[in-house]
C-alpha positions as CSV (number, residue, x, y, z in Angstrom):
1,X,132.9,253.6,103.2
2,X,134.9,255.9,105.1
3,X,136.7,257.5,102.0
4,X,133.2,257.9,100.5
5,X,131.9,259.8,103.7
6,X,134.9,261.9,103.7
7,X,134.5,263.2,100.0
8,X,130.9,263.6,100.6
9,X,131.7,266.1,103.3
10,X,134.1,267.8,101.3
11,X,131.7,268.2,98.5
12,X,129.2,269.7,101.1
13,X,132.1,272.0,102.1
14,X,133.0,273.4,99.2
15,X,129.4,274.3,98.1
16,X,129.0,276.4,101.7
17,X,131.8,277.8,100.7
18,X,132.6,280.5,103.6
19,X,129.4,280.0,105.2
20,X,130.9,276.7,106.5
21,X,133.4,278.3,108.3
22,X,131.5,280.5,110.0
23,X,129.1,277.8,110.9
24,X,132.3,275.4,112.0
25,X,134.2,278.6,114.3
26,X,131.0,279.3,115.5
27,X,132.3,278.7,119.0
28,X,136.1,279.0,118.3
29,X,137.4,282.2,119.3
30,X,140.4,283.2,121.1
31,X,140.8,286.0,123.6
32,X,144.1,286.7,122.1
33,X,145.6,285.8,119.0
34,X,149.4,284.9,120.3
35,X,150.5,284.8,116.5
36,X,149.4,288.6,116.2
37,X,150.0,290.2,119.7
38,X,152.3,289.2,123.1
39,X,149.3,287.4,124.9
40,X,149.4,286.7,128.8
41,X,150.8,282.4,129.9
42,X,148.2,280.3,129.6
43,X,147.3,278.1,133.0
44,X,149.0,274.6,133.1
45,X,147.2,272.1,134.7
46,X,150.7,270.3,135.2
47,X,149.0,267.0,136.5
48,X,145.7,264.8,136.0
49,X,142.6,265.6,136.8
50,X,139.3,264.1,137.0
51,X,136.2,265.5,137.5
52,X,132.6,263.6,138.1
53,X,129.7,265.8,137.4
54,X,127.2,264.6,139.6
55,X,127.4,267.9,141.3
56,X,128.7,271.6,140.0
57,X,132.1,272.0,139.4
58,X,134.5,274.1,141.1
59,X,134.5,277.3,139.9
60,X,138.7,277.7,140.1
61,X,138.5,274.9,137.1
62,X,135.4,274.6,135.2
63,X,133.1,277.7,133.9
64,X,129.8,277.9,132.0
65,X,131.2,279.4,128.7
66,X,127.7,280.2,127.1
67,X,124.0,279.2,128.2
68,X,122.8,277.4,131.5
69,X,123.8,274.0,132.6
70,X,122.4,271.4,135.1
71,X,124.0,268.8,137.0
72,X,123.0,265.5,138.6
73,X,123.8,262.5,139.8
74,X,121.8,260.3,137.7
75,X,122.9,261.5,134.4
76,X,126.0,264.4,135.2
77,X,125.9,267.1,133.1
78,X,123.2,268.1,131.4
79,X,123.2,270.4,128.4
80,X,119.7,271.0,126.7
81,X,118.7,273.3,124.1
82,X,115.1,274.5,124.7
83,X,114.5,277.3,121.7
84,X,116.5,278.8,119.0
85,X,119.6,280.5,120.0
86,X,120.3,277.6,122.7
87,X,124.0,276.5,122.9
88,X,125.2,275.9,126.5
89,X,128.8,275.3,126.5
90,X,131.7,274.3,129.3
91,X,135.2,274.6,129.2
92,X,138.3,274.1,131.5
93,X,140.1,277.0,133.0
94,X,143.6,275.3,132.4
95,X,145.3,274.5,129.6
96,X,147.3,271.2,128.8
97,X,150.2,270.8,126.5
98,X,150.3,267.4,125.1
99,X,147.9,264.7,127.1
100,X,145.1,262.7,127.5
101,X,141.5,263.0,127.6
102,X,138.5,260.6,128.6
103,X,135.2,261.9,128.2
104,X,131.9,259.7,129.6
105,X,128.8,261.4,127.1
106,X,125.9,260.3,125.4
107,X,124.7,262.3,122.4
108,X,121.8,264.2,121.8
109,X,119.2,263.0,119.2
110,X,117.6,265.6,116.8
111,X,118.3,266.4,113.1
112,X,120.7,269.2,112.5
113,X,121.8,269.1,116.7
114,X,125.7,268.7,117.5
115,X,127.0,267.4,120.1
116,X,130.4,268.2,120.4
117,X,134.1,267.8,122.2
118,X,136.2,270.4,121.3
119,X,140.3,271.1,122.3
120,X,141.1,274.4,121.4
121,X,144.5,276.6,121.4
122,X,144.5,280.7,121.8
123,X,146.4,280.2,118.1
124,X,143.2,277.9,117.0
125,X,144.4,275.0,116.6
126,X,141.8,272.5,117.0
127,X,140.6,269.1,117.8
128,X,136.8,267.5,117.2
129,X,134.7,264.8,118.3
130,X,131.2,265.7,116.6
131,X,128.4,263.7,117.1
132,X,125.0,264.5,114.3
133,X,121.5,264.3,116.1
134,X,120.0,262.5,112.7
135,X,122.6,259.6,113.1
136,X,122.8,257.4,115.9
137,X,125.2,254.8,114.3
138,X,128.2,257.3,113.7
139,X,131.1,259.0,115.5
140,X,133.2,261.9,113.7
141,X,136.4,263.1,114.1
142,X,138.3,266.5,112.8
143,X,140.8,268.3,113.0
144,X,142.1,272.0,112.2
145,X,146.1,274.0,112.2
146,X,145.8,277.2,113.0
147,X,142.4,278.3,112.3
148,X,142.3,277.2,108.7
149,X,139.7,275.1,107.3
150,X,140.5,272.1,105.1
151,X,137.6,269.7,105.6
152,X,139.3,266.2,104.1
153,X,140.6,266.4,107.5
154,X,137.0,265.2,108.4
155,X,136.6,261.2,109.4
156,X,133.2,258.9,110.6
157,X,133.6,256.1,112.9
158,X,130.3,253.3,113.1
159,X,130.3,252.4,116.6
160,X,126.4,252.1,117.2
161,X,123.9,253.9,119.7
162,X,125.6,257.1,120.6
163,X,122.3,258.6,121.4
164,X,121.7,255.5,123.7
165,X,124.3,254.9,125.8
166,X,127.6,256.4,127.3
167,X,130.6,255.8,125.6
168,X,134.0,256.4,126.4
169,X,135.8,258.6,123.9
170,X,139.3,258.8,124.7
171,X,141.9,261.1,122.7
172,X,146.0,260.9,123.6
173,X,147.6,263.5,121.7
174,X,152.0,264.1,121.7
175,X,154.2,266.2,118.8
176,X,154.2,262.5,117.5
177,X,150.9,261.4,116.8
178,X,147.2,261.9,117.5
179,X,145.2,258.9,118.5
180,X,141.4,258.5,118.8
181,X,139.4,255.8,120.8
182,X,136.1,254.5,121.5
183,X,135.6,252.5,124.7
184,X,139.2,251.9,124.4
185,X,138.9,250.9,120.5
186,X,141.5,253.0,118.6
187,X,139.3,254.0,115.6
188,X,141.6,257.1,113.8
189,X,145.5,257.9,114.4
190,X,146.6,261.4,112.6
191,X,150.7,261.8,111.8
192,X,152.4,265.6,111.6
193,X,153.3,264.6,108.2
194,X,149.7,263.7,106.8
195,X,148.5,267.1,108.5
196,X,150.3,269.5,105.6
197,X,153.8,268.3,106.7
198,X,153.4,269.3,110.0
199,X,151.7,272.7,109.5
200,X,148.4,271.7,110.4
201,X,149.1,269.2,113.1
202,X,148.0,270.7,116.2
203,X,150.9,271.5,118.6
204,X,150.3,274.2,121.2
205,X,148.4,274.3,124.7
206,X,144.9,273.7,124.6
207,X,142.0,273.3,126.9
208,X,138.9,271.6,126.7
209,X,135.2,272.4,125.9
210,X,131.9,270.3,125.7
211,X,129.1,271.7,124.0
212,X,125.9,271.6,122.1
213,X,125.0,274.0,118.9
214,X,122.3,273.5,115.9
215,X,123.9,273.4,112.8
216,X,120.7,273.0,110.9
217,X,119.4,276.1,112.3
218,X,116.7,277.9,109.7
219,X,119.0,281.0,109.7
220,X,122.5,279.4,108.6
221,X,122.9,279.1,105.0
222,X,122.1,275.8,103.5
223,X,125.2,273.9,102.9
224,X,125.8,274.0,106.9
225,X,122.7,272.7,107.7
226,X,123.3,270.2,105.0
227,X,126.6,269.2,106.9
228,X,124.2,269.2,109.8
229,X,122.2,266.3,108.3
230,X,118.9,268.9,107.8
231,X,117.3,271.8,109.1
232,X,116.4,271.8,113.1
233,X,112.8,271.4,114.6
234,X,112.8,273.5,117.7
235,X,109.4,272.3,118.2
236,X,110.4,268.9,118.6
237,X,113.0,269.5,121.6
238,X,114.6,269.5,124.0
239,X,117.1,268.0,122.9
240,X,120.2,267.2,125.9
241,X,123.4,265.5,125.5
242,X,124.8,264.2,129.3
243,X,128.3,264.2,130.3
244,X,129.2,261.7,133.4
245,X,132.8,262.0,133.9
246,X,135.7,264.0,132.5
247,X,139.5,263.0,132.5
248,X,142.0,265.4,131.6
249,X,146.2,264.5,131.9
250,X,148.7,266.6,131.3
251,X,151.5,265.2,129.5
252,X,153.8,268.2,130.6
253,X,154.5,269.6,134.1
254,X,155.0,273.1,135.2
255,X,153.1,276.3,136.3
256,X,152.4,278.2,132.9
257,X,153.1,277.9,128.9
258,X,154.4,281.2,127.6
259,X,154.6,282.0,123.5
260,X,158.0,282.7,123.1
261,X,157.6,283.6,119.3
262,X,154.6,284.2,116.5
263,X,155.7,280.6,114.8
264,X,153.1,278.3,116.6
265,X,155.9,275.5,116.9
266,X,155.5,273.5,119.5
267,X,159.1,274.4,120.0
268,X,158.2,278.1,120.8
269,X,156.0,276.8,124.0
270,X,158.2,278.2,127.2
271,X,157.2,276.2,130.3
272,X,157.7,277.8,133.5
273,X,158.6,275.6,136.3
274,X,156.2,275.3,139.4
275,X,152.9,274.6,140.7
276,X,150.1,276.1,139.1
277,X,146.8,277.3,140.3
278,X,144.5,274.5,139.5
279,X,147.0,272.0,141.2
280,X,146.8,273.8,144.5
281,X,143.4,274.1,144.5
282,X,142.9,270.1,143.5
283,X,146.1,269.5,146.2
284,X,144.3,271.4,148.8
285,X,144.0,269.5,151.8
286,X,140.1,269.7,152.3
287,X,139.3,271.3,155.5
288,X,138.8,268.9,158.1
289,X,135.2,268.8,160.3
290,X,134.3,269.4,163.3
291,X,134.1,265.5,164.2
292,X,137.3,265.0,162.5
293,X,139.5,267.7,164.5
294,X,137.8,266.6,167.8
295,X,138.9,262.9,166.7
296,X,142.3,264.2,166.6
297,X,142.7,265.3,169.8
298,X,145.1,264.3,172.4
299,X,142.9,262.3,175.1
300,X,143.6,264.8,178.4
301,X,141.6,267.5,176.0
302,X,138.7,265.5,175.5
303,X,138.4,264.6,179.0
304,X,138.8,268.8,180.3
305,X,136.1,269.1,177.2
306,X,133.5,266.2,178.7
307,X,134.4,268.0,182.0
308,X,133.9,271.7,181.5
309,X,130.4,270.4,179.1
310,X,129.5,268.8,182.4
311,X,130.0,271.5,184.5
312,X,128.1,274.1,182.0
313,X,125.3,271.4,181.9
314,X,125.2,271.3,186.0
315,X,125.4,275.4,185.7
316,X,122.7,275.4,183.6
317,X,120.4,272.6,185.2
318,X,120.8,274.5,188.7
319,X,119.9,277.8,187.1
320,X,116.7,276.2,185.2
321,X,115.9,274.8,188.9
322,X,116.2,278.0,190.2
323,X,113.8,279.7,188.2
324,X,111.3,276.9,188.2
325,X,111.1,277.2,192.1
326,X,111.1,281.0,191.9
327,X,107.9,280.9,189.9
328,X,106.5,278.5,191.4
329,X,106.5,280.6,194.6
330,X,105.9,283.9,193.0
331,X,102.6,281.9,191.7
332,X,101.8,280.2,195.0
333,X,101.5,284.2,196.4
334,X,99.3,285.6,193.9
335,X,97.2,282.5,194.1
336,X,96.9,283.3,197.8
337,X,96.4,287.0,197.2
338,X,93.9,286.6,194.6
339,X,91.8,283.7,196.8
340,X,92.1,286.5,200.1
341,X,90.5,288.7,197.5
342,X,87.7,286.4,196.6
343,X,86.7,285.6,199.9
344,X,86.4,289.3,200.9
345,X,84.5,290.3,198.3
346,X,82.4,287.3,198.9
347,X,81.9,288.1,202.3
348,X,81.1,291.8,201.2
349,X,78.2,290.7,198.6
350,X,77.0,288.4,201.4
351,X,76.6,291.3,203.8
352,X,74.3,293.4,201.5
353,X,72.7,290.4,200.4
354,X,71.4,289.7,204.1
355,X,70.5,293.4,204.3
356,X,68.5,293.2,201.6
357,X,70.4,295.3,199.0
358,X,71.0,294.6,195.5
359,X,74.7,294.7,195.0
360,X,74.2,295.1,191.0
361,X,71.5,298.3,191.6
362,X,75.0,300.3,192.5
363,X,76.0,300.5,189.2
364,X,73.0,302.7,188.0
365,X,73.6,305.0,190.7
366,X,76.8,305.5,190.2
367,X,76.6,308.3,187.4
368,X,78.6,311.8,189.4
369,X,78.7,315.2,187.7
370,X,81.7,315.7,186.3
371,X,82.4,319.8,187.0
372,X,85.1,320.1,184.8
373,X,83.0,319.0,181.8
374,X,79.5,321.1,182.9
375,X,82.2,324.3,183.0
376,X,83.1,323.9,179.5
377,X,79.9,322.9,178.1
378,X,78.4,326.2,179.9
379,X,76.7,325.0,182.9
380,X,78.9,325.8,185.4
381,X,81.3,328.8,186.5
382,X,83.9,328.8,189.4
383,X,80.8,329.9,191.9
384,X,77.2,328.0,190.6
385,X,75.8,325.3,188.5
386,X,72.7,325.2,186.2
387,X,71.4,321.7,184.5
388,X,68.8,322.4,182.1
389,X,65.8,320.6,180.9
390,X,64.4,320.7,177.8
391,X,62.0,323.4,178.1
392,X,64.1,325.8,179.5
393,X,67.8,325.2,178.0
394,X,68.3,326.7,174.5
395,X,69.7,325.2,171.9
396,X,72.8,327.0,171.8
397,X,73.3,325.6,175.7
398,X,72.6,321.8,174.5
399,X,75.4,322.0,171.7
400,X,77.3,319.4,171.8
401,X,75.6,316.5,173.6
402,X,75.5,318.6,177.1
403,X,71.4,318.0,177.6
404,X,71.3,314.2,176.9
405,X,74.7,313.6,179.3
406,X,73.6,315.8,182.5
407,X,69.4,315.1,182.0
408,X,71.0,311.3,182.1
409,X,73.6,312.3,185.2
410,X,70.7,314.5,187.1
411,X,67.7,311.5,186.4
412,X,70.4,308.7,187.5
413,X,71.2,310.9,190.6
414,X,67.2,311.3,191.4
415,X,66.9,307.6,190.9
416,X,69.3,306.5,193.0
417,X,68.7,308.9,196.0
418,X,64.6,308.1,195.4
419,X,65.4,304.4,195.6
420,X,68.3,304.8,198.8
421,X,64.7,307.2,200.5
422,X,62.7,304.1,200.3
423,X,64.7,301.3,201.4
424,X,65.6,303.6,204.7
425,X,69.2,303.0,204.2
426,X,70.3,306.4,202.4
427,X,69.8,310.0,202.8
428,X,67.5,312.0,199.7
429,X,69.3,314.0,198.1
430,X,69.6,317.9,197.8
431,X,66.3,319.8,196.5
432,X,66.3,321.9,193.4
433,X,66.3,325.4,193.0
434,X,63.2,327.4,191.6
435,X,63.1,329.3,189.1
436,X,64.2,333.0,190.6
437,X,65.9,331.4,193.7
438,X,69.1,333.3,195.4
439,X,71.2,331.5,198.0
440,X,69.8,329.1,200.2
441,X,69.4,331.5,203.3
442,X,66.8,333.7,200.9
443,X,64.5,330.8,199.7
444,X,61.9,331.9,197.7
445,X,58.6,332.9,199.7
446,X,56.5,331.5,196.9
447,X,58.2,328.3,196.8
448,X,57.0,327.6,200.1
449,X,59.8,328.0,202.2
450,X,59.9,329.7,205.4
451,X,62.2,332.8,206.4
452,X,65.2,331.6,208.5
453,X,65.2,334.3,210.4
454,X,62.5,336.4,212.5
455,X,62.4,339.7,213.7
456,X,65.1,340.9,215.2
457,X,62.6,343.6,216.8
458,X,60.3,340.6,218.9
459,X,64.0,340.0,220.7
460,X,62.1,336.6,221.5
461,X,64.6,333.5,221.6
462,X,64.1,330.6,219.9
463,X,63.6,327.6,221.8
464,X,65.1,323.9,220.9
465,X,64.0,322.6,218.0
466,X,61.3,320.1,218.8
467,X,62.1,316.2,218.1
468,X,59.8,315.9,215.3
469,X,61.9,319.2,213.9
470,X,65.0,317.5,214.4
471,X,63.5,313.9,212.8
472,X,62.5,315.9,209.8
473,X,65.9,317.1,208.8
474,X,67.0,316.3,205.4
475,X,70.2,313.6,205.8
476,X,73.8,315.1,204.4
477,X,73.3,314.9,200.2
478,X,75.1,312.1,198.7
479,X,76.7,314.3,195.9
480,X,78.8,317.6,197.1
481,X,77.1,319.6,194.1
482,X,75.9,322.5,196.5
483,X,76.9,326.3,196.5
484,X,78.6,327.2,200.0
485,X,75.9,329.5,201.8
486,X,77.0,333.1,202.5
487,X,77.9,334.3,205.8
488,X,77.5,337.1,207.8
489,X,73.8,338.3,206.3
490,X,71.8,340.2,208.9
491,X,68.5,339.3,210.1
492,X,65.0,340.9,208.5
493,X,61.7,341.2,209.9
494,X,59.7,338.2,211.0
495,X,59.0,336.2,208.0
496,X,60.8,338.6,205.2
497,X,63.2,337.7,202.3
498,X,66.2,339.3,202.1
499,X,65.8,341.3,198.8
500,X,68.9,340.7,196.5
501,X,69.5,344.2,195.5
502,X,70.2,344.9,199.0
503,X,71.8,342.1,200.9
504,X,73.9,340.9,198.1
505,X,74.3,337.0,198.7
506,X,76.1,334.3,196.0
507,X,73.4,333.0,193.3
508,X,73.2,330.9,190.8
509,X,73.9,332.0,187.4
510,X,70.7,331.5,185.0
511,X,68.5,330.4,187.7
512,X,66.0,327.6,186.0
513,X,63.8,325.0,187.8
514,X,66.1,322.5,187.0
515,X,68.8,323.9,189.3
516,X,70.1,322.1,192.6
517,X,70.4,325.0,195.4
518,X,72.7,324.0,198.7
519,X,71.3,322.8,201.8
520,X,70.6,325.6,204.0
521,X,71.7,325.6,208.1
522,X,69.2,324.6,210.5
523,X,68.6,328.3,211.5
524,X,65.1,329.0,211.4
525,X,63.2,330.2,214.0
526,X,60.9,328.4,215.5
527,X,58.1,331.0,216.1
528,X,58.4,332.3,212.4
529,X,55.1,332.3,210.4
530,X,55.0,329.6,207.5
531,X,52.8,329.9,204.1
532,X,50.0,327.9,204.1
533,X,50.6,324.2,203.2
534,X,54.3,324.9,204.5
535,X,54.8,322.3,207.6
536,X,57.2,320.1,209.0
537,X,57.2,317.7,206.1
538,X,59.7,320.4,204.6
539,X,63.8,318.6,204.3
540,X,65.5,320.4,206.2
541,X,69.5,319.3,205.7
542,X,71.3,318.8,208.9
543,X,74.5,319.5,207.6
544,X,75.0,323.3,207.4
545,X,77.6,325.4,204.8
546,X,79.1,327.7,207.6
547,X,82.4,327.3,208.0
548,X,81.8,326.9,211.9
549,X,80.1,323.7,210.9
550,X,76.9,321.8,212.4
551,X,75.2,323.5,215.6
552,X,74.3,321.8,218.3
553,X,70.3,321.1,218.5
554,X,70.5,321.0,222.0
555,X,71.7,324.6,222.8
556,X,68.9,325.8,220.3
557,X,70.4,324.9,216.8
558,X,71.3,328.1,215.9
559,X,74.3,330.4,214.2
560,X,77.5,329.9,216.5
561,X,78.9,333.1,218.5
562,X,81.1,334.3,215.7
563,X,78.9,334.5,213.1
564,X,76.1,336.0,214.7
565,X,78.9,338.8,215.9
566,X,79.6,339.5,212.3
567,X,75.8,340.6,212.2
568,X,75.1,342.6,215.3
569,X,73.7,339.6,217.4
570,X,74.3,335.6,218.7
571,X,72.2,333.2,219.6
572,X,72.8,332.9,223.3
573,X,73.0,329.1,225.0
574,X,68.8,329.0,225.6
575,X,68.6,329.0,221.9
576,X,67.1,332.7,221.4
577,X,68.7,335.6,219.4
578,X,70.0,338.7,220.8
């Protein structure tokens, strides 16, 4: 049966002709051909070595050769072709020369899919395991000298269920013989002699690669996927094979294998003596853990450890004590500050309450003129004020907003000092100006104000104003809006105005009957004639814009000595003008 197999792959073999080979070396290459060129030593591995692939391998000994591989521990390795093109491969870093292998797989299923276990020199020699995904019964076995193809060397081995279980497939190879197992069951030994006396036999370092590959891909020719056992169905995948374990020996020791000459003898292998790289990385002693090194302390370090950790702790507990009383405190103060402030605002709101005032009404009083904002929107200038209505402002002096903002300000302003008149508690505020008014010592005679001073020809003094006079009085404004009052303006005949082209006096710019005028001083005379309808309902402000301040009623409420000096006259102590 297994001479039968064996010619039948032969037959396949020599119909692919070529093709074959390029299908069989698909993965076999060399990075240097040591027969043609001075390569660099190989890597011995120089001891054994096993590796579980539950998890990645290192790095310094294993690497991904082609495609993506995944590892677990349930099933190891996993290598998986998804699409065409698919042939994930790993292979050892190191190279052994002569030695023993154990590999834990199960094969992938699927027609025309190799699995494969692969030993490979740089000078190609070659040994196979090669598993077909169309047969789950058989194991094969090859081998090559050299790079050249002679495919009686080709053997099958019935073993049963290699796509359903792992098996063990164990290979021990010397310059004496080459044995193949099968959980443990030698099933193949090859002699030197029976491999072309010796020439094919392989004999120099190799290093070991597992991988998966279609060989009945669509594009190969069609004695490879023949060999294959058919043509591939990608649709039909994936298909995996799983690697558990790997054990590699090396029957030689030493650092490196060196071609000495182009024969590929195993006699022409130089070993240098040493340790090589894989060995100190697998001999490393593993760095220990934190646990571990405090475990291997003497005991008087442990116990200055515990101590200075207690005393941190203590440090740290103090400090968090600390800053809990700290805030606490800090808190009990604002809580203190914050109920002091309640209760004095509480007492505050009960005051007005029990004097009958609304607390809330002072917010809609509380609208002021803002004279920074009235200069630049045009109602102001450094000496007057103006605030327009809307039948006497134009538009060009309403740009912007100005008209709604001070008709608001001015009617908030009336409100509140209309509302302070009636409830007896606050003073009215300051008059407007008429259209055509100067400054508050030239009222208008039309408007129904009375001269402020008489005659200076009637030399007749003034007496005291009367209490009814002095009960009349207009209260201080409660907005400073007004236009100091010039000083120094002489006297005119009983009951004149003071005409502006001739006693110059500061006005208002743009005079309008919307415009506020200052409150004048308590100077009239008592004896001067008033218009008709003009009595002593007429405000008169108490608070005057001299800059000797308020006279006194009782010596005759008139100008003090030094103004009156300015103008030719005073008002002596009776009251009267001189």
């Amino acid at each position: 049966m297994l001479f039968t197999r064996q010619v039948f792959a032969s037959a396949i073999a020599l119909l692919a002709s070529s093709n074959l080979v390029q299908l069989v070396t698909a993965q076999v290459t060399t990075d240097c051909q040591p027969l043609n060129v001075t390569c660099p030593p190989n890597p011995a591995l120089g001891m054994e070595l096993y590796t579980h692939f539950n998890t990645t391998p290192k790095a310094s000994i294993w690497e991904t050769h082609v495609g993506t591989v995944n590892y677990n521990a349930a099933n190891g390795a996993e290598l998986t072709i998804n699409k065409q093109g698919d042939s994930p491969t790993i292979r050892t870093k190191f190279y052994f020369f002569w030695g023993r292998t154990e590999i834990w797989m199960k094969a992938s299923h699927g027609t025309g899919i190799i699995s494969s276990i692969m030993f490979l020199s740089d000078d190609l020699d070659e040994i196979d395991w090669e598993f077909m995904g169309g047969d789950n019964v058989n194991a094969t076995t090859n081998y090559f000298g050299k790079g050249h193809q002679d495919f009686h060397n080709g053997a099958s081995h019935a073993i049963g269920g290699v796509q359903d279980d792992y098996h063990n497939y164990t290979t021990v190879w010397t310059k004496d013989a080459l044995h193949f197992y099968i959980d443990t069951n030698l099933v193949r030994t090859l002699l030197p002699k029976d491999a072309n006396n010796t020439l094919y036999y392989p004999q120099t370092p190799m290093r070991l690669s597992i991988g998966i590959w279609a060989g009945g891909d669509p594009t190969l020719p069609e004695g490879t996927r023949q060999w294959a056992g058919g043509d591939t169905d990608y649709s039909k995948g994936p298909y995996t094979m799983f690697v558990k374990s790997a054990m590699v020996e090396d029957f030689s020791s030493g650092k490196e294998y060196t071609y000495s000459d182009k024969t590929g003898s195993w006699q022409s292998i130089k070993i240098s003596e040493g340790n090589s790289t894989v060995k100190e990385v697998v001999n490393a002693v593993p760095e220990k853990s934190v646990s571990e090194k405090f475990n291997e302390l003497p005991s008087t370090s442990k116990i200055a450890i515990y101590a200075s950790a207690a005393g941190v702790g203590g440090v740290l507990i103090i400090f968090a004590l600390f800053y809990c009383i700290r805030q606490r405190r800090r808190g009990s103060r604002e809580a203190k500050i914050a109920e002091a402030k309640f209760q004095a605002e509480r007492l505050e709101l009960d005051r007005f309450k029990k004097a009958g005032i609304d607390p809330d009404s002072f917010a809609d009083a509380a609208t002021e003129y803002n004279a920074k904002e009235m200069r630049n929107e045009g109602f102001a200038d450094k000496d007057s004020y103006s605030v327009p209505n809307s039948a006497s402002a134009t538009p060009t002096a309403l740009t912007g907003g100005g008209k709604e903002k001070w008709e608001t300000a001015a009617a908030i302003g009336a409100g509140a000092g209309a509302g302070a008149a009636a409830a007896g508690a606050m003073r009215s505020p300051v008059p407007l100006l008429r259209d055509g008014a100067q400054s508050p010592r030239s009222p208008d005679h039309s408007a129904g104000f009375a001269a402020p001073y008489s005659d200076r020809a009637a030399n007749t003094r003034s007496p005291a104003p009367s209490m009814h006079q002095q009960s009349m009085r207009s209260p201080p404004p409660m907005m400073d809006m007004r236009s100091p009052s010039p000083a120094g303006v002489p006297p005119q005949q009983h009951g004149s105005y003071f005409p502006p082209q001739q006693h110059p006096t500061r006005s208002f710019t743009n005079p309008n009957p919307q415009m506020r005028m200052g409150s004048p001083g308590p100077m009239q005379h008592p004896q001067a004639q008033q218009p008709a309808g003009f009595g002593m309902a007429l405000p008169q402000p108490q608070r005057s814009f001299t800059t000797t301040g308020y006279p006194n009623p009782q010596q005759g409420g008139g100008y003090g000595q030094q103004q009156q000096q300015q103008q030719g006259g005073y008002w002596n102590g009776g009251g009267g003008y001189r």
